[in-house]
C-alpha positions as CSV (number, residue, x, y, z in Angstrom):
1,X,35.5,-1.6,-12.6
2,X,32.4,-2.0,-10.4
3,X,33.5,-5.3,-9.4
4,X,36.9,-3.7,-8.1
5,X,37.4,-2.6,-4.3
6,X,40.9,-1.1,-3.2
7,X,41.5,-1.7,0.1
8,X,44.8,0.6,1.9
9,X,46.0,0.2,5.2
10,X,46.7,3.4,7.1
11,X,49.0,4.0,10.5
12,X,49.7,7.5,11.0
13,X,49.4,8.9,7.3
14,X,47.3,12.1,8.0
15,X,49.6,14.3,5.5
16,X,49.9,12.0,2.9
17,X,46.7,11.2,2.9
18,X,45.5,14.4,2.5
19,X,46.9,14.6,-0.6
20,X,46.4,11.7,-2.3
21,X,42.9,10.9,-0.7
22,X,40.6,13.6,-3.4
23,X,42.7,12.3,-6.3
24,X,41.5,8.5,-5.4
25,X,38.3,9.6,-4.5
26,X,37.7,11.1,-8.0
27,X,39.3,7.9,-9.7
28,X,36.4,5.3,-7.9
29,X,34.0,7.8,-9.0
30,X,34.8,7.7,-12.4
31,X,35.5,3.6,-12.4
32,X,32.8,2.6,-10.2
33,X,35.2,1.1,-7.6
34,X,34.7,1.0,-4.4
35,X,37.0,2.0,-1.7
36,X,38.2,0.9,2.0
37,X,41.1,2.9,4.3
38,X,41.9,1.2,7.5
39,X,42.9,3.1,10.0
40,X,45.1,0.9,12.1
41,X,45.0,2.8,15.5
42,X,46.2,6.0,14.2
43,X,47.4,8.4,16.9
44,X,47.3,11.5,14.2
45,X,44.2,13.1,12.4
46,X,43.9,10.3,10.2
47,X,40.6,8.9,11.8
48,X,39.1,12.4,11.3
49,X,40.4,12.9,8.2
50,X,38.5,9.8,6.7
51,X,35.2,10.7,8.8
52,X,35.8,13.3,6.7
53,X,36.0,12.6,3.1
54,X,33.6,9.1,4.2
55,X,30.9,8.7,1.8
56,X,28.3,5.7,2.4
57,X,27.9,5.1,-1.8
58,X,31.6,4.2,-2.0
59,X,33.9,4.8,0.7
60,X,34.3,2.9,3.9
61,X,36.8,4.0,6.3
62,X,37.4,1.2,9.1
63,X,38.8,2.1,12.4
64,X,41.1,-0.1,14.7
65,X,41.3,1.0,18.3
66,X,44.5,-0.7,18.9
67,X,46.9,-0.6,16.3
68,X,47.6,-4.1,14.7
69,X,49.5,-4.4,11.9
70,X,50.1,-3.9,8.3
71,X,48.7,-7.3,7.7
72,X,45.8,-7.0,10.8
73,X,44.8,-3.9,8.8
74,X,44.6,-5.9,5.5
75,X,42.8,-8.3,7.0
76,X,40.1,-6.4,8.1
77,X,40.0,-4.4,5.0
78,X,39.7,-7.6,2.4
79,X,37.0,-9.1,5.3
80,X,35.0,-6.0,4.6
81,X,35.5,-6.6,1.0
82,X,31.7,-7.1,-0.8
83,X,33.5,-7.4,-4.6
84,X,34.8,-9.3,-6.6
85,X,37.6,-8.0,-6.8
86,X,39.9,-6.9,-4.3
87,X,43.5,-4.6,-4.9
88,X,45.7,-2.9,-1.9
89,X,47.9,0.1,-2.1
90,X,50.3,1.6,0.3
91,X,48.5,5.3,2.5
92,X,51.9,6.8,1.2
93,X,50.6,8.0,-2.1
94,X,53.5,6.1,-3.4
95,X,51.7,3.5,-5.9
96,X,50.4,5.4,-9.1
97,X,45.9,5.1,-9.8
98,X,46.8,3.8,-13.6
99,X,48.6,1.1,-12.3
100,X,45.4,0.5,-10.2
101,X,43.7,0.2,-14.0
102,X,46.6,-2.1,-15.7
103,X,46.8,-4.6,-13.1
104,X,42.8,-4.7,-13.4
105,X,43.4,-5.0,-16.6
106,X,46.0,-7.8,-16.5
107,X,44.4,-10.1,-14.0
108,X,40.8,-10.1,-16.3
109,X,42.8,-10.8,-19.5
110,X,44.9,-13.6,-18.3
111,X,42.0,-15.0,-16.1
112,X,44.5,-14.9,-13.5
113,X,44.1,-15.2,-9.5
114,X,46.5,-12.8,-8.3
115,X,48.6,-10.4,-10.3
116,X,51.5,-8.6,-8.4
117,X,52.6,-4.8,-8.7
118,X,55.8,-5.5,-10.1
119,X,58.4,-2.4,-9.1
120,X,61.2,-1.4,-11.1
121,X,64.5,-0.7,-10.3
122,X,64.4,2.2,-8.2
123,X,67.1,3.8,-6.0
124,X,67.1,1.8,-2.5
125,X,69.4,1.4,0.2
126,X,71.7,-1.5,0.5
127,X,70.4,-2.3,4.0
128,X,67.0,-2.4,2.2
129,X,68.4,-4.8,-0.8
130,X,70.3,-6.6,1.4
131,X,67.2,-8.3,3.2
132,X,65.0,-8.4,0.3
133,X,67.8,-10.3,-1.4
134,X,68.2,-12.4,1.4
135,X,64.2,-13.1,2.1
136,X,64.4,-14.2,-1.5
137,X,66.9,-16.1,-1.5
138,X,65.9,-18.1,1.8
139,X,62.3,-18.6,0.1
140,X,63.9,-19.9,-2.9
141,X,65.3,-22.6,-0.6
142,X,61.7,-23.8,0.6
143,X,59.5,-23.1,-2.0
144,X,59.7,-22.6,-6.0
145,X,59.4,-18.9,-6.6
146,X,58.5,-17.9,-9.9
147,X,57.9,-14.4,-8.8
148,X,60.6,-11.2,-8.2
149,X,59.0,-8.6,-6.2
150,X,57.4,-11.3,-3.7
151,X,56.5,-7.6,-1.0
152,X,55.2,-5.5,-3.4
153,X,52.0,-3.8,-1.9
154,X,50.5,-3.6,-4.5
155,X,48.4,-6.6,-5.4
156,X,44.7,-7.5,-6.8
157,X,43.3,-10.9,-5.9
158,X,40.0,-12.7,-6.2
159,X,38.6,-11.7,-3.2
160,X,36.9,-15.0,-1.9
161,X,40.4,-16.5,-2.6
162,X,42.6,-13.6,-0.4
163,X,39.7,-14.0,2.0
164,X,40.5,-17.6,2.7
165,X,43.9,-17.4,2.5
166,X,44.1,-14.4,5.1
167,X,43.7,-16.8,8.1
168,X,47.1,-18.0,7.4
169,X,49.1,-15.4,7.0
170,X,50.7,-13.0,9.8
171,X,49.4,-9.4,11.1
172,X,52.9,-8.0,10.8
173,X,54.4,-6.6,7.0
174,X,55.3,-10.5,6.4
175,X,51.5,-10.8,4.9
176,X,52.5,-9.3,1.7
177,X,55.1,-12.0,1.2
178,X,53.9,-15.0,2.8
179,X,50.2,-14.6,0.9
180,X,51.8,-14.7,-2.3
181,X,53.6,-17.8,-1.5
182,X,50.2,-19.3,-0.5
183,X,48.9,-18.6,-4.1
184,X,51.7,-20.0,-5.6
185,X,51.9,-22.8,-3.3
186,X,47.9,-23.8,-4.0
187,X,48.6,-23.9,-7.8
188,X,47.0,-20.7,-8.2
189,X,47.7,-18.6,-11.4
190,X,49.9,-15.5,-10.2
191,X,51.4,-12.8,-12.5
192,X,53.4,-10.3,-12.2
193,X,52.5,-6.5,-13.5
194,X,55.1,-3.6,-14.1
195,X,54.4,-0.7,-12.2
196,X,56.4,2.6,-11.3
197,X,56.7,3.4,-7.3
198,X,56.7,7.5,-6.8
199,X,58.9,8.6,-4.0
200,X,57.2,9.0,-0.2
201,X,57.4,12.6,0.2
202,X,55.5,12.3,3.8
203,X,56.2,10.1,6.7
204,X,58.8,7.5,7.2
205,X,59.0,4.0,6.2
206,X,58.1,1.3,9.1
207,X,60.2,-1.3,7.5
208,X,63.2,-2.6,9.5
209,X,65.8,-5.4,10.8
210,X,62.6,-6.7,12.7
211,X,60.7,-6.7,9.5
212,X,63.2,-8.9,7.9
213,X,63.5,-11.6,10.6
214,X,59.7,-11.9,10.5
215,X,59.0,-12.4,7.3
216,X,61.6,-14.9,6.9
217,X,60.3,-16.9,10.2
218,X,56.9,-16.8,8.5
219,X,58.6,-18.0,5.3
220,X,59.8,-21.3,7.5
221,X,56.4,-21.1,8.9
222,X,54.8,-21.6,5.7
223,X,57.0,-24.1,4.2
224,X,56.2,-26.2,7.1
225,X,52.7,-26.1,6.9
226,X,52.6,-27.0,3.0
227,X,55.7,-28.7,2.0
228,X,57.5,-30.1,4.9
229,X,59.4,-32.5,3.4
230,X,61.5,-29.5,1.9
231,X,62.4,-28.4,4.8
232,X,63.4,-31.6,6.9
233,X,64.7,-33.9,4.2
234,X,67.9,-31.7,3.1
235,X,69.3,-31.9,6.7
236,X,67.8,-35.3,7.3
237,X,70.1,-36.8,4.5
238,X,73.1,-34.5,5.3
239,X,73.3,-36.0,9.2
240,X,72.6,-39.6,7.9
241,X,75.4,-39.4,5.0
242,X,77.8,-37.4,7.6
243,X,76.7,-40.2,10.2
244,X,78.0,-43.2,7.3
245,X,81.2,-40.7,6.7
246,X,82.5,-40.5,9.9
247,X,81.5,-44.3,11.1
248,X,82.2,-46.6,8.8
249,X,86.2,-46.1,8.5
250,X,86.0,-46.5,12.9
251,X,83.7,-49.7,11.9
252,X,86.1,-50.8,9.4
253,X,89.1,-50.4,11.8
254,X,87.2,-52.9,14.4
255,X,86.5,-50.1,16.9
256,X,82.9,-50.3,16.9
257,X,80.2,-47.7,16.7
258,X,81.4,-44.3,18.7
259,X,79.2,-41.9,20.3
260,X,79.4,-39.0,17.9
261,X,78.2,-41.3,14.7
262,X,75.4,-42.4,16.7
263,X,74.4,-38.8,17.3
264,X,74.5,-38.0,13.9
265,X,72.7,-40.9,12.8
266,X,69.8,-40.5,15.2
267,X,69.8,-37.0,14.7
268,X,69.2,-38.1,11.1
269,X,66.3,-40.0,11.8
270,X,65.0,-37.2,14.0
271,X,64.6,-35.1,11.4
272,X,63.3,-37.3,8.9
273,X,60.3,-38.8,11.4
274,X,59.9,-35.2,12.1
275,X,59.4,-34.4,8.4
276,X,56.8,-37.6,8.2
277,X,55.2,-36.5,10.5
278,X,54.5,-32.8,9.1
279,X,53.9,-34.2,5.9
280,X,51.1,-36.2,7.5
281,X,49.4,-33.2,9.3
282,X,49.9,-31.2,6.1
283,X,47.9,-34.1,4.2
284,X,45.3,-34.0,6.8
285,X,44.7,-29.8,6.7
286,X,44.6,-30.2,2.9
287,X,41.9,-32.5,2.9
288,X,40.1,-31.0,5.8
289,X,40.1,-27.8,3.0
290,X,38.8,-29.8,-0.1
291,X,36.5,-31.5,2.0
292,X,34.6,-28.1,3.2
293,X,32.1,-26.9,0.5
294,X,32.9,-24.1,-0.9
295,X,30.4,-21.1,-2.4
296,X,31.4,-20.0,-5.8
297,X,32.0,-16.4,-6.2
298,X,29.3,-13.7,-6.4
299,X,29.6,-10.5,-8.6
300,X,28.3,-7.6,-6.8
């Protein structure tokens, strides 16, 4: 696994990265990973913890000043990424080292691009299935999902492929969802792996109402940049057929055209020119992309 870096973002997750950090240190050791912690602007002991344990032949510890987000910290960590390779796990000591090895395992067999820590059931809230039921749901609106646990942390990609794909995505939690959807979206081979989630037994979970509406603006966000159509066409065709509805029987009775089917019509055609014209600028980014010559991927 030499050509394997994990890369963990880390906000305040001194205890639990006490003990978890020797038991992943001893893992890269014996796999010849490599390892990168970002501290995202800690405001415990975690930067001095991972000055600590730091060791130049296979553990990099990155330090934000400013705290900047789950996805910021991922960001920097993949940036910093000189592997193949690249996998992130949660600071909570929640995600398991073997599952580290099968979904290394899984993404060489199948060739694949990504492959995606697939949770099992566990015991959640409802809040907490409530909005990941409902982020699904409004993804499966936008975009074909082929995938269930779309915010698992726990993914490995090919790094020069996360790498690109980083710049679009968000600094908040929304990354985890909205980079998958970018693989998918690019025609990129993503597979899901089973893995089992250990309870947090430090610290407290970051994820919120706030969390929720993000990722699903970022959802729209990303529809609109790469299939725009999707998202202007359904309401485009409702307020032109509602427009033909609620005219035609005035028309018919000789009373012209009123005011409110004109409103509907041309709000019809709004959102149709609107979709044309996203479409277009989509077309244009995705050939601004194939155009710029790519390197093919080293093994370090």
């Amino acid at each position: 696994m030499n050509d394997l870096t994990i890369v963990i973002p880390a906000y305040n997750e001194e205890q639990a990265l006490a003990s978890f950090l020797p038991e992943l240190m001893d893992y890269c050791r014996k796999n010849g990973c490599r390892l990168i912690i970002v501290n995202d602007g800690s405001k415990d002991g975690t930067k001095a913890l991972l000055n600590q344990y730091a060791d130049p032949t296979f553990f990099t510890p990155i330090h934000h000043k400013v705290n900047r987000g789950y996805g910021g910290a991922i960001k920097s960590g993949i940036e910093a990424t000189t592997t193949l390779l690249v996998i992130t796990i949660d600071a909570d000591g929640q995600h398991r080292l073997e599952d580290v090895s099968a979904l290394y395992t899984a993404l060489k067999e199948n060739d694949a691009d990504m492959v995606i820590g697939r949770r099992k059931k566990h015991k959640e809230s409802l809040y907490r299935k409530t909005g990941k039921a409902l982020i699904r749901f409004i993804a499966g609106l936008l975009m074909p999902i082929p995938i269930h646990d779309l915010n698992s942390g726990m993914k490995i990609y090919v790094t020069d492929l996360a790498r690109e794909y980083m710049q679009l995505c968000p600094d908040n939690m929304a990354l985890s969802d909205i980079i998958t959807l970018i693989f998918l979206n690019q025609r990129h081979l993503v597979l899901e792996q089973a893995i089992t989630v250990v309870p947090r037994t430090t610290g407290t979970s970051t994820i919120n109402i706030k969390t929720a509406f993000d990722t699903v603006l970022e959802i729209v966000h990303v529809a609109t940049m790469f299939d725009p159509m999707r998202l202007f066409f359904p309401p485009a065709v409702f307020f032109l057929l509602f427009s033909a509805v609620w005219g035609i029987p005035i028309l018919l009775r000789g009373e012209g055209v009123s005011v409110g089917t004109l409103f509907l019509f041309v709000t019809g055609l709004i959102f149709f020119f609107l979709g044309l014209l996203a479409e277009q600028l989509a077309l244009i980014r995705k050939n601004l992309n194939l155009s710029r010559p790519k390197s093919p991927p080293e093994d370090h």
